[in-house]
C-alpha positions, 0 to 999 in steps of 0.5 A: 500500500505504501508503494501505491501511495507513493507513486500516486503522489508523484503522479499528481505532483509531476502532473502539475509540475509541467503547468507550473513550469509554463507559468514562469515562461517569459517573466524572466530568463530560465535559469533565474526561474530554476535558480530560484526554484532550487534556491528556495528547495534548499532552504527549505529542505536543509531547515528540515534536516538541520531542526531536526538534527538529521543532517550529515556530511557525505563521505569524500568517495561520494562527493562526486557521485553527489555532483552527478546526480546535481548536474543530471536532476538539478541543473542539465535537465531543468535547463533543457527541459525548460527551454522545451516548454517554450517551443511546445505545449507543456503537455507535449512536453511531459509526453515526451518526457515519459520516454524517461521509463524506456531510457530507464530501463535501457541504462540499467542494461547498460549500467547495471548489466539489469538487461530488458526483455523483448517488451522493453524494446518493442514498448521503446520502438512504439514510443518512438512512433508516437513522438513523431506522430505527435510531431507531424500533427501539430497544429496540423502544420507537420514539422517545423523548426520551432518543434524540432527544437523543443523536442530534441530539447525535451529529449535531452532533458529526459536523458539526463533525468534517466542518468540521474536515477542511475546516478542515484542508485549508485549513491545509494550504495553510500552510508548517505540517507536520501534527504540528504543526497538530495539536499547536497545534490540539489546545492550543486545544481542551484551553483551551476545554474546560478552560474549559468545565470551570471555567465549571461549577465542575468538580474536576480530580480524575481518578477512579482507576479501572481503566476510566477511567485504561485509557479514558484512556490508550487515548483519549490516545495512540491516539484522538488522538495517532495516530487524528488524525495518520493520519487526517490525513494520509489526509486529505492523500493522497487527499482528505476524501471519500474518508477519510471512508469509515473512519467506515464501516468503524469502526462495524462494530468499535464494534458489535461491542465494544458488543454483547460488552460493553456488551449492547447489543440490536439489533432486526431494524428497527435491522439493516436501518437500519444496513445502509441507513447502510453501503450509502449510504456504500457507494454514495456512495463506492466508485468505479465502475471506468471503462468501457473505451472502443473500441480504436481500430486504427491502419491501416497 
C-alpha cells in the first residue's frame, strides 16, 4: 500500500509540475526561474534536516557521485527541459518526457548489466512512433523548426533525468540517507545554474507576479522538495524501471491542465501518437502475471 501511495503522489505532483513550469515562461530568463526554484528547495529542505538534527556530511568517495546526480536532476535537465516548454505545449512536453521509463530501463542494461526483455524494446520502438506522430500533427502544420527544437530539447532533458536515477542508485550504495543526497545534490545544481545565470549577465530580480511567485512556490516545495524525495525513494523500493512508469501516468494530468488552460489543440494524428507513447510504456512495463505451472500430486 505504501508503494501505491507513493507513486500516486508523484503522479499528481509531476502532473502539475509541467503547468507550473509554463507559468514562469517569459517573466524572466530560465535559469533565474530554476535558480530560484532550487534556491528556495534548499532552504527549505536543509531547515528540515538541520531542526531536526538529521543532517550529515557525505563521505569524500561520494562527493562526486553527489555532483552527478546535481548536474543530471538539478541543473542539465531543468535547463533543457525548460527551454522545451517554450517551443511546445507543456503537455507535449511531459509526453515526451515519459520516454524517461524506456531510457530507464535501457541504462540499467547498460549500467547495471539489469538487461530488458523483448517488451522493453518493442514498448521503446512504439514510443518512438508516437513522438513523431505527435510531431507531424501539430497544429496540423507537420514539422517545423520551432518543434524540432523543443523536442530534441525535451529529449535531452529526459536523458539526463534517466542518468540521474542511475546516478542515484549508485549513491545509494553510500552510508548517505536520501534527504540528504538530495539536499547536497540539489546545492550543486542551484551553483551551476546560478552560474549559468551570471555567465549571461542575468538580474536576480524575481518578477512579482501572481503566476510566477504561485509557479514558484508550487515548483519549490512540491516539484522538488517532495516530487524528488518520493520519487526517490520509489526509486529505492522497487527499482528505476519500474518508477519510471509515473512519467506515464503524469502526462495524462499535464494534458489535461494544458488543454483547460493553456488551449492547447490536439489533432486526431497527435491522439493516436500519444496513445502509441502510453501503450509502449504500457507494454514495456506492466508485468505479465506468471503462468501457473502443473500441480504436481504427491502419491501416497
Amino acid at each position: 500500500m505504501t508503494n501505491v501511495l507513493l507513486f500516486i503522489a508523484v503522479v499528481v505532483v509531476w502532473g502539475l509540475t509541467w503547468f507550473a513550469m509554463h507559468l514562469q515562461l517569459g517573466a524572466a530568463p530560465v535559469e533565474v526561474a530554476i535558480f530560484w526554484r532550487f534556491a528556495l528547495s534548499l532552504v527549505l529542505l536543509g531547515g528540515w534536516l538541520c531542526l531536526s538534527g538529521r543532517l550529515r556530511r557525505p563521505a569524500t568517495d561520494c562527493v562526486p557521485w553527489l555532483i552527478a546526480m546535481g548536474i543530471c536532476l538539478f541543473s542539465g535537465n531543468y535547463l533543457v527541459l525548460y527551454r522545451s516548454a517554450a517551443y511546445l505545449a507543456s503537455g507535449m512536453v511531459s509526453v515526451i518526457f515519459s520516454l524517461a521509463s524506456v531510457l530507464n530501463a535501457l541504462n540499467l542494461w547498460l549500467f547495471f548489466r539489469q538487461r530488458p526483455d523483448a517488451r522493453i524494446i518493442g514498448g521503446g520502438l512504439l514510443g518512438v512512433m508516437g513522438v513523431a506522430l505527435l510531431l507531424g500533427g501539430d497544429h496540423g502544420g507537420g514539422l517545423h523548426a520551432g518543434s524540432l527544437t523543443g523536442v530534441g530539447l525535451a529529449l535531452a532533458g529526459t536523458l539526463f533525468f534517466s542518468l540521474g536515477n542511475m546516478v542515484t542508485r549508485r549513491i545509494g550504495r553510500f552510508d548517505l540517507d536520501l534527504p540528504n543526497a538530495v539536499f547536497y545534490a540539489m546545492g550543486v545544481g542551484t551553483v551551476i545554474v546560478g552560474a549559468v545565470a551570471l555567465a549571461h549577465g542575468y538580474s536576480f530580480a524575481v518578477p512579482l507576479t501572481a503566476a510566477w511567485l504561485g509557479g514558484l512556490a508550487y515548483l519549490s516545495v512540491f516539484g522538488s522538495v517532495i516530487g524528488f524525495l518520493t520519487y526517490l525513494s520509489l526509486v529505492h523500493r522497487i527499482g528505476a524501471d519500474r518508477a519510471g512508469y509515473t512519467t506515464i501516468l503524469s502526462p495524462v494530468l499535464a494534458l489535461a491542465v494544458s488543454c483547460v488552460f493553456e488551449g492547447a489543440q490536439w489533432t486526431a494524428v497527435m491522439l493516436i501518437g500519444l496513445l502509441l507513447v502510453m501503450a509502449g510504456n504500457v507494454l514495456a512495463f506492466v508485468r505479465r502475471r506468471p503462468v501457473p505451472g502443473p500441480v504436481e500430486v504427491e502419491q501416497a
